[in-house]
Backbone as JSON, one array per atom type, in Angstrom:
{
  "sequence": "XXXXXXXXXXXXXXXXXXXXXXXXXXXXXXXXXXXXXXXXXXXXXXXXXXXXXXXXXXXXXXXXXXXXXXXXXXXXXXXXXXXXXXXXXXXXXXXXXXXXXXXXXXXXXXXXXXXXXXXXXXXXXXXXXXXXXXXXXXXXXXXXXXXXXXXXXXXXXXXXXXXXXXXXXXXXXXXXXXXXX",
  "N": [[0.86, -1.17, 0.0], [0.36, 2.22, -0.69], [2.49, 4.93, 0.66], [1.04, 7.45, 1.09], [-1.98, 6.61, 1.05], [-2.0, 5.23, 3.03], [-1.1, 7.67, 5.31], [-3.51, 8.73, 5.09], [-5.51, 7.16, 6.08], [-4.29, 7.1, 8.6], [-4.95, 9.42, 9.14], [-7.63, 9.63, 9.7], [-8.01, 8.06, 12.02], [-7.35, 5.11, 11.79], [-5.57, 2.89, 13.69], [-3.99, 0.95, 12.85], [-2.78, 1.51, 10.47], [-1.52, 3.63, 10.82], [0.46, 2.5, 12.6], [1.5, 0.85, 10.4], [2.56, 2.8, 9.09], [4.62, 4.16, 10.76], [6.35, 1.61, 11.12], [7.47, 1.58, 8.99], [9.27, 3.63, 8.63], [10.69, 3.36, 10.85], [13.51, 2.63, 11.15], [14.91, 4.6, 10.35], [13.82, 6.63, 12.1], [14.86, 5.3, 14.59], [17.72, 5.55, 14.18], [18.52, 8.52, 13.54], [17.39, 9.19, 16.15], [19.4, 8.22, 17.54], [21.5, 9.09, 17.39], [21.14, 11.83, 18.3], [20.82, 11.13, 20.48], [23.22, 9.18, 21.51], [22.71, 6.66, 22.87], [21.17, 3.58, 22.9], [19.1, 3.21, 24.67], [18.48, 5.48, 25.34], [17.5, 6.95, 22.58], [15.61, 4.85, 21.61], [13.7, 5.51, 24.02], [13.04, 7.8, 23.03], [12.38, 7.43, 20.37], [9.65, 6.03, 20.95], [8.7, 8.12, 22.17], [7.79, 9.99, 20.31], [6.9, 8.68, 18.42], [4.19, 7.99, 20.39], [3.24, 11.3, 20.35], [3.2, 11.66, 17.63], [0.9, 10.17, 17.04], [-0.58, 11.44, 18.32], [-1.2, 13.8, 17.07], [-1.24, 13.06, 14.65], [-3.44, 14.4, 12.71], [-3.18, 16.8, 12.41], [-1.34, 17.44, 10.52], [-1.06, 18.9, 7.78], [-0.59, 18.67, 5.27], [0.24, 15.34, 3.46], [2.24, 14.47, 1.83], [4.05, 15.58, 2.72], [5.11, 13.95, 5.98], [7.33, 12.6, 6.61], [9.01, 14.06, 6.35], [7.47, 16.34, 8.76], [7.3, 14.4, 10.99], [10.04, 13.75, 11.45], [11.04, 16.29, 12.28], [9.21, 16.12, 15.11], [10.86, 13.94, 16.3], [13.03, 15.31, 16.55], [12.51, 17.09, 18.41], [11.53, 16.05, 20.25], [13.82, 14.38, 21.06], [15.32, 16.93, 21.74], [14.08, 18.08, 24.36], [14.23, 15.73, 25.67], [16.85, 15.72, 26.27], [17.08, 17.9, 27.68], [15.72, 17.6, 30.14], [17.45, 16.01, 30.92], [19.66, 16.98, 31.38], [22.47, 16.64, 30.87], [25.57, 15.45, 29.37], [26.05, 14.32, 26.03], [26.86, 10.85, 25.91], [29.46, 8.85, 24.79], [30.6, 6.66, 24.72], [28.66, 4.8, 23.71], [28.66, 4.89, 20.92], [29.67, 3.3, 19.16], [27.17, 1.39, 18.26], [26.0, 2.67, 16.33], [26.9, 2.29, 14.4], [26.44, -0.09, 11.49], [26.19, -3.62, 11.88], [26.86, -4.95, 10.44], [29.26, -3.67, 9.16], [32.26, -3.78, 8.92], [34.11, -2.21, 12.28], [35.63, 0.75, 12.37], [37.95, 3.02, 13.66], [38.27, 5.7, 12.29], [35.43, 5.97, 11.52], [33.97, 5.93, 13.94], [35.64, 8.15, 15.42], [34.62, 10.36, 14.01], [32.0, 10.33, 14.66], [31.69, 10.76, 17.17], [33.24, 13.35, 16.89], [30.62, 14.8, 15.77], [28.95, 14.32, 17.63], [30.0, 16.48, 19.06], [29.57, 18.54, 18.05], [27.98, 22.35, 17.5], [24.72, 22.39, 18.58], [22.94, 23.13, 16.36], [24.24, 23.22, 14.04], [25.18, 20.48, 14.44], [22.16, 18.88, 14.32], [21.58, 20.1, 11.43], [23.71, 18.8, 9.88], [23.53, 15.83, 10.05], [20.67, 15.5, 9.49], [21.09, 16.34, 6.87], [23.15, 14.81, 5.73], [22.92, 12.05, 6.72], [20.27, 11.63, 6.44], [20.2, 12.47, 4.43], [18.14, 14.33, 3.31], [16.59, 17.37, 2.1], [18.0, 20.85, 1.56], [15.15, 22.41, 1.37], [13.74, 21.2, 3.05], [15.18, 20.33, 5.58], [15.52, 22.82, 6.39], [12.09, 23.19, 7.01], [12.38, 21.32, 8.96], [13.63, 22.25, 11.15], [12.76, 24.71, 11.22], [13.36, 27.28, 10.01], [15.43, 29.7, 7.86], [16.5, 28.47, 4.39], [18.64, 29.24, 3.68], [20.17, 29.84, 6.49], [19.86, 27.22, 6.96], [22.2, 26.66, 4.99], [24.41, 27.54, 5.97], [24.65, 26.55, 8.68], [25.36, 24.28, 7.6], [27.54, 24.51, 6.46], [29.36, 25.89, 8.57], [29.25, 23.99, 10.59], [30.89, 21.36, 8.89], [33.5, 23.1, 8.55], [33.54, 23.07, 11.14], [34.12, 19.92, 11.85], [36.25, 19.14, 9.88], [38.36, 20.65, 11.15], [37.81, 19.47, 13.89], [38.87, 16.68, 13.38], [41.56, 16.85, 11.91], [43.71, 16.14, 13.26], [43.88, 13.69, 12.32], [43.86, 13.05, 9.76], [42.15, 13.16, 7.77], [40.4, 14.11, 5.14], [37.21, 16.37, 3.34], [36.01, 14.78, 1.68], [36.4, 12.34, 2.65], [34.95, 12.29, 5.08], [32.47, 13.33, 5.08], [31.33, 11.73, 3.41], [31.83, 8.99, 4.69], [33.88, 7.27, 3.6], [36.58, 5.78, 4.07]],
  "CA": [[0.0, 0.0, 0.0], [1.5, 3.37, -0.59], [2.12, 5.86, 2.06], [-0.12, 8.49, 1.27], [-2.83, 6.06, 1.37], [-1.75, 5.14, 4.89], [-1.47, 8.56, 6.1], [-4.67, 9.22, 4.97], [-6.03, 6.12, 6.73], [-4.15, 6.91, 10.06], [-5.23, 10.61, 9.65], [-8.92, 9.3, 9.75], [-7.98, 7.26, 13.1], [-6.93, 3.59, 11.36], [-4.69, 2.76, 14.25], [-3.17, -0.26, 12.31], [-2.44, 2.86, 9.52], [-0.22, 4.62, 11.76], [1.48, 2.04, 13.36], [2.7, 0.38, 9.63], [3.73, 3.71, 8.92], [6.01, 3.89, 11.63], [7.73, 0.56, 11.25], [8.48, 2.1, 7.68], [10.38, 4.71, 8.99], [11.43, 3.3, 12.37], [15.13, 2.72, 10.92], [14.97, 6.19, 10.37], [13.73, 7.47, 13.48], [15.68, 4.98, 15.5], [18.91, 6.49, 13.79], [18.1, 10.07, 13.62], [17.6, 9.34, 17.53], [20.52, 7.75, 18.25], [22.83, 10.37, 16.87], [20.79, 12.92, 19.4], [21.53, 10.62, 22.42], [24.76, 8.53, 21.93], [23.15, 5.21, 23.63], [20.21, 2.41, 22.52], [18.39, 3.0, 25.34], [17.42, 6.61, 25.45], [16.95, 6.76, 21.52], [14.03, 4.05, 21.98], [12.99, 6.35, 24.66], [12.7, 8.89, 22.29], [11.42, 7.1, 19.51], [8.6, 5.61, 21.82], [7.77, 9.37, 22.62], [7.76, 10.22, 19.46], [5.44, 7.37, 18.28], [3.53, 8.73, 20.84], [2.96, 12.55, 19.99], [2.67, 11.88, 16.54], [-0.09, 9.49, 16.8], [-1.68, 12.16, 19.0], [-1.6, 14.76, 16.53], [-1.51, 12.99, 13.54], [-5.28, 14.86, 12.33], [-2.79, 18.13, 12.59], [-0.44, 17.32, 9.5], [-1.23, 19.29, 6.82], [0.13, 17.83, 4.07], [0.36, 14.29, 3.63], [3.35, 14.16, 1.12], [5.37, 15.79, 4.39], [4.29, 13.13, 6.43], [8.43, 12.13, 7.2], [9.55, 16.07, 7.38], [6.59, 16.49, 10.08], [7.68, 13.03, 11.63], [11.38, 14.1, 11.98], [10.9, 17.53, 13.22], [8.96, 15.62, 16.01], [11.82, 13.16, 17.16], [14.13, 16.29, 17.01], [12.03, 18.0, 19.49], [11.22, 14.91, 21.64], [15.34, 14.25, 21.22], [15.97, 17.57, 22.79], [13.52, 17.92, 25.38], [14.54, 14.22, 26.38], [18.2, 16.1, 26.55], [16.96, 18.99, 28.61], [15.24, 17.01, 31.29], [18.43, 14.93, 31.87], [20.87, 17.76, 32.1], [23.69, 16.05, 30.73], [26.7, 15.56, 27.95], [25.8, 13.04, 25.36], [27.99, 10.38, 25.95], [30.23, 8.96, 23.4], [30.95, 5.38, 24.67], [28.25, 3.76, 22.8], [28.5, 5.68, 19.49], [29.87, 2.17, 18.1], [26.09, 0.76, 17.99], [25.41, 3.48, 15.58], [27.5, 1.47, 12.85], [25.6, -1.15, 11.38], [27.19, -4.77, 12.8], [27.57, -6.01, 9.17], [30.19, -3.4, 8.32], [33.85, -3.76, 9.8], [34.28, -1.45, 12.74], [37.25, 1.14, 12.2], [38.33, 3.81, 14.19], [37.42, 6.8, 11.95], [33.93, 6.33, 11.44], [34.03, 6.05, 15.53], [36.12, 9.15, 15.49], [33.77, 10.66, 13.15], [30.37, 10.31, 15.52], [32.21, 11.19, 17.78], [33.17, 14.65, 16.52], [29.77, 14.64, 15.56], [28.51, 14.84, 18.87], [30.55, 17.65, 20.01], [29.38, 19.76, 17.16], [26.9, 22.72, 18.18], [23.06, 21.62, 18.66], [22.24, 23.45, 15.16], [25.58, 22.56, 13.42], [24.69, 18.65, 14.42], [21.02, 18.59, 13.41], [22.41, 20.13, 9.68], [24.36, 17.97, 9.31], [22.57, 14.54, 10.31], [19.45, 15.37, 8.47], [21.68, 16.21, 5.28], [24.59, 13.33, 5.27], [22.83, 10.84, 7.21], [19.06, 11.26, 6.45], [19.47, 12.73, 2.84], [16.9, 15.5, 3.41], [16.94, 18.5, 1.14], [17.44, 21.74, 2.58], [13.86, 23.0, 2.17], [13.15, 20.07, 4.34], [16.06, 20.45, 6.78], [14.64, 23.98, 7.11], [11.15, 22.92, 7.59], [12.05, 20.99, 10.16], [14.4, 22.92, 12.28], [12.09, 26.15, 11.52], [14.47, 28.34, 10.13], [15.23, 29.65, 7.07], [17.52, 27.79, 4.01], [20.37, 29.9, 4.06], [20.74, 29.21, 7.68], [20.69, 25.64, 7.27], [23.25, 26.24, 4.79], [25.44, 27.98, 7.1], [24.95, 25.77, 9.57], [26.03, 23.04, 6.89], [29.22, 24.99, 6.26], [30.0, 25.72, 9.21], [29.42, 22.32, 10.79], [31.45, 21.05, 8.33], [34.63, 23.24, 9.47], [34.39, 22.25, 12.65], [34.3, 18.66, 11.26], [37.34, 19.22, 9.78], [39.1, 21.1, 12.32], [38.2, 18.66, 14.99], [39.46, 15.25, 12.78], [42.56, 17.61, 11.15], [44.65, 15.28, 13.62], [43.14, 11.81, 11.66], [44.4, 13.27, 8.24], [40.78, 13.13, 7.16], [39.87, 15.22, 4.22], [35.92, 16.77, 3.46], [35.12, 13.92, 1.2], [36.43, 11.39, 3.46], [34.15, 12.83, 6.46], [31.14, 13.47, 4.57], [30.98, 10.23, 2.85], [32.19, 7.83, 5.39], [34.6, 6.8, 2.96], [37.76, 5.88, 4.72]],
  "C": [[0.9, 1.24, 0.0], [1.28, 3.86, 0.28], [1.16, 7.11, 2.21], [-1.4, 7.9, 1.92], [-2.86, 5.85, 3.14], [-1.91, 5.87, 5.89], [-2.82, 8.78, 6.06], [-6.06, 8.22, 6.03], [-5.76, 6.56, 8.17], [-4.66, 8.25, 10.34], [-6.8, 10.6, 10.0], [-9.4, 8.72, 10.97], [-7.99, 5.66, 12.96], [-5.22, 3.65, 12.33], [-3.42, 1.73, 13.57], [-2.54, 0.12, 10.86], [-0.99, 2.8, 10.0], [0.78, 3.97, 12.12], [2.33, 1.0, 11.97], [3.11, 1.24, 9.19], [4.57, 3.99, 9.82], [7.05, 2.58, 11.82], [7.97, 0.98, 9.58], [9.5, 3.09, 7.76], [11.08, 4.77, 10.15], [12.63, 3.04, 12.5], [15.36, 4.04, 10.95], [15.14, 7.04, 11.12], [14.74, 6.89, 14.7], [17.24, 5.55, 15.27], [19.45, 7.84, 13.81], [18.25, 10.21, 15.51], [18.86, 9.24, 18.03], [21.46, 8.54, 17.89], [22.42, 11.59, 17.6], [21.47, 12.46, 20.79], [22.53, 9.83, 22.52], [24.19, 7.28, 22.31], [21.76, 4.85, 23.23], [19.53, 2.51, 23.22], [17.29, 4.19, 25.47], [17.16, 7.13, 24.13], [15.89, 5.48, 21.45], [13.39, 4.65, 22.28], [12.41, 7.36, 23.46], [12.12, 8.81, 20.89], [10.17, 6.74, 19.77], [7.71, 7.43, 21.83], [7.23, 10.12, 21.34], [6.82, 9.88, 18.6], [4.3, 8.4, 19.07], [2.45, 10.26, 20.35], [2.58, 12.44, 18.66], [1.18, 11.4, 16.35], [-1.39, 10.28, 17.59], [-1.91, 13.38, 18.12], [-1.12, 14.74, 15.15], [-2.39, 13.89, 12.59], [-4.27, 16.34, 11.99], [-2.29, 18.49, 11.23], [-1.71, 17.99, 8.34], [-1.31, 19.0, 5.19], [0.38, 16.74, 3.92], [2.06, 13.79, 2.84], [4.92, 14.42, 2.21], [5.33, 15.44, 5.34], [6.03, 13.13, 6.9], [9.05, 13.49, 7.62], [8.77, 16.39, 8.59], [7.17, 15.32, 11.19], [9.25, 13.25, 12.3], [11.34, 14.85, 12.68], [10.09, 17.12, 14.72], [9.61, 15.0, 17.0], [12.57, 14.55, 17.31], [13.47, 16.78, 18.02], [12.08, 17.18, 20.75], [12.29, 14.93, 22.34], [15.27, 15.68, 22.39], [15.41, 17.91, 24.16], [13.98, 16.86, 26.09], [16.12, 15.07, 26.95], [18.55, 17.31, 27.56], [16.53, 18.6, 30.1], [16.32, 16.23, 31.75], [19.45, 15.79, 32.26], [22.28, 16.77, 31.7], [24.14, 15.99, 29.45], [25.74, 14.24, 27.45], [26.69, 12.29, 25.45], [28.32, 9.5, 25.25], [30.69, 7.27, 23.44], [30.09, 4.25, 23.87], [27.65, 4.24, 21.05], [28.48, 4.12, 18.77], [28.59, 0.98, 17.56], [25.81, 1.35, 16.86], [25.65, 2.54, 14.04], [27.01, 0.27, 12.71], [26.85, -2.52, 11.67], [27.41, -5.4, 11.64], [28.46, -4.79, 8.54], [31.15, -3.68, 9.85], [33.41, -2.51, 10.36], [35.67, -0.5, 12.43], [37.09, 2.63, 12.64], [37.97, 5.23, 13.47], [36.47, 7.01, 11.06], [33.64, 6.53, 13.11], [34.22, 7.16, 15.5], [34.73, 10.66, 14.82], [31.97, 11.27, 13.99], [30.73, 10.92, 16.29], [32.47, 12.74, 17.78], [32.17, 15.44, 16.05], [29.0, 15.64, 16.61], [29.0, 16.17, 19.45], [30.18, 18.88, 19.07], [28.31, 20.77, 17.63], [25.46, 22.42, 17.56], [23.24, 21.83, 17.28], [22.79, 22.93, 14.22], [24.86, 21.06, 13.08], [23.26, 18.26, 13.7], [21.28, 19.19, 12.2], [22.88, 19.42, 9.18], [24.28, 16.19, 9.19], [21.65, 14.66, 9.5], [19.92, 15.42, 7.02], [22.34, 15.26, 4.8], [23.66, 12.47, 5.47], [21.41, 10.49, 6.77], [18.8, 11.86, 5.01], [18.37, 13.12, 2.21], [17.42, 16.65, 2.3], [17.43, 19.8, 2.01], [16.43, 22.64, 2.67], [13.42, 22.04, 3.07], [13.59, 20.2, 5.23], [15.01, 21.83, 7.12], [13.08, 24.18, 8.01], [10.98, 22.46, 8.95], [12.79, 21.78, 11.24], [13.79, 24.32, 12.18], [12.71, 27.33, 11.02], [14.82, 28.5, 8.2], [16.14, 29.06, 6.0], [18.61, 28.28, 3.55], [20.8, 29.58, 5.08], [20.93, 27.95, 8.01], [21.68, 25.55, 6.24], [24.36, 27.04, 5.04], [26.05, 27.45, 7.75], [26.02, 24.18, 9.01], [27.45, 23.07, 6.38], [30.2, 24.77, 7.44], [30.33, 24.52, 10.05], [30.66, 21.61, 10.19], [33.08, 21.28, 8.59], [34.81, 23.0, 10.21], [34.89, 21.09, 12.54], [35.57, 18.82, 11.51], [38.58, 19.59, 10.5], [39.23, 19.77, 13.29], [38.52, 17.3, 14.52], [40.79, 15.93, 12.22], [43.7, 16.49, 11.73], [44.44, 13.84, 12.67], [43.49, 12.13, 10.27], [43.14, 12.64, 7.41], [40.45, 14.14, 6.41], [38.33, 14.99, 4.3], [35.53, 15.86, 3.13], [34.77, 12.94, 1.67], [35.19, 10.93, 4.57], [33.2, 12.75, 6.07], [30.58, 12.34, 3.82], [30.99, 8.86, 3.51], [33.41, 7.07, 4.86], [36.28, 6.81, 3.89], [38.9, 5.46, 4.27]]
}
């Protein structure tokens, strides 16, 4: 069944709608999360809440074709709220879940998430929704609210820091931005 159809089903209140559109995009959201919180446990959390809110204000969505831009901009919010209520660093020891278990592990894609994390809030969501989730940037914009010059600011500058903070790893832009190692 396509997804319009679906939304249109779960926007009607077809609970069994909603919930196979979210295991279509729950790689998505579980990924997108886990690059907010560093660890498997509180990206669930935050996909769970996420699930949640949407399914409560599914009826709201406007547009059905922006059904995953509305859907993202949701986990990002959940994500940081979840990050405001804990008061704490993201921490960096279980970045290595992030990498799928059927590629070889290697030190700078680790390195990589890693520098990731330390990038600022706006910086990091730019640059996740563009590399990792292969959003546009009227979409990035949509969802972070803002307009698309500033997400491609943020996608610049992000990017220098990148570089700056891997400059020791003799990692060039393409390297970084591609995964390519």
């Amino acid at each position: 069944m396509n997804h319009i159809k679906l939304i249109k089903k779960a926007k009607a209140g077809d609970a069994d709608a909603f919930e196979e559109l979210l295991m279509l995009y729950s790689d998505q959201l579980y990924r997108t999360a886990f690059l907010y919180m560093g660890n498997r446990e509180d990206a669930l959390d935050v996909v769970q809440e996420t699930s949640y809110k949407a399914f409560i204000a599914i009826k709201t969505l406007k547009k059905n074709k922006y059904f995953a831009t509305w859907l993202t901009k949701i986990l990002i919010n959940s994500a940081y709220d979840f990050l405001k209520k804990r008061k704490r660093d993201l921490p960096c020891e279980n970045m290595e879940q992030f990498i799928s278990t059927k590629e070889v592990y290697n030190i700078e894609q680790i390195d990589l998430f890693r520098a990731i994390e330390n990038l600022k809030e706006t910086h990091r969501a730019a640059i996740i929704l563009f590399y990792f989730q292969d959003l546009q940037i009227k979409d990035i914009a949509t969802i972070m609210d803002i307009p698309e010059n500033t997400v491609k600011t943020y996608l610049h500058r992000g990017k220098e820091q990148l570089k700056t903070n891997l400059k020791g790893d003799k990692c060039d832009e393409r390297k970084v931005l591609t995964g390519n190692f």
